[in-house]
N, C-alpha and C positions, 0 to 999 in steps of 0.2 A: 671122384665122386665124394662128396662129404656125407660127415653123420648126424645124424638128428640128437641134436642134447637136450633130454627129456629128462625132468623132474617132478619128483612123484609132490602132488598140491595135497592129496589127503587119502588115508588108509580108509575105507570104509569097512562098513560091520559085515556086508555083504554082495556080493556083486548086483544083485536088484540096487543098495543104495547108491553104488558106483554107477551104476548107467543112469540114475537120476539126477546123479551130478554131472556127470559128463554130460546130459542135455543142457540142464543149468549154465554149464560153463560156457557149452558152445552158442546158447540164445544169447549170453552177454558177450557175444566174439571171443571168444577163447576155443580155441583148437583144441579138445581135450579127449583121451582116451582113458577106458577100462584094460589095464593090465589083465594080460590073455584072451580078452575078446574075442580074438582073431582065433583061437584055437579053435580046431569044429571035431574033435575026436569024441568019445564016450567017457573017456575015460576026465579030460580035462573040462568038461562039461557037468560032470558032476563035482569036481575040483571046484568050478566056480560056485556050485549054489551052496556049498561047505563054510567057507571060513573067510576073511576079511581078505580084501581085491585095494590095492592101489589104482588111483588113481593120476594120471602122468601126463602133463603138459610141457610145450616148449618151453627151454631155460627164460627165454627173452619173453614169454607171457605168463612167468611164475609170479611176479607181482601184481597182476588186476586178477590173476588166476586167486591168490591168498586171499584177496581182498573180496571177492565172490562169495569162497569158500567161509572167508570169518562171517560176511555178512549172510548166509546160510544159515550156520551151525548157530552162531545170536537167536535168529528168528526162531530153528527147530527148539533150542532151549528156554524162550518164552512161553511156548506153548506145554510148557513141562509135561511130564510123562504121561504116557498112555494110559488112559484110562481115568486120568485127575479132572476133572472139570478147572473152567477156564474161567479169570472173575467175570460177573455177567452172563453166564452161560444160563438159559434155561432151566429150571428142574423139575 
């Protein structure tokens, strides 16, 4: 039986941002999971809404996996910080 060689595509700030990449990834055919998902105890449940959750794909889909991800974090960085108005935006 072999093993699954999984590398981690990007740390997020929190496992809500992790499972919105990992949808991302998988709409653009990428196989992607949130590190510890799988957990269902109490204790690992609150672990995940804490602190930053990688994000982990197959070795063999880390390059359109990067390529998702950069073109991602570009677009979220366009829209600069919360709360800034966007040029054009309404006032």
């Amino acid at each position: 039986m072999g093993t699954l060689d999984l590398r981690v595509v990007h740390t997020a700030a929190s496992f809500i941002e992790a499972q919105l990449l990992v949808g991302l990834l998988e709409s653009e055919g990428v196989a992607a999971r949130a590190a510890g998902s799988e957990l269902m105890d109490e204790f690992s449940a609150a672990q995940r809404l804490l602190g930053p959750t990688e994000v982990v794909v197959k070795a063999e889909d880390l390059p359109h996996a990067t390529e998702v991800v950069a073109a991602w974090r570009a677009r979220s960085t366009e829209d600069g910080p919360p709360g800034e108005e966007s040029p054009g935006a309404p006032t």
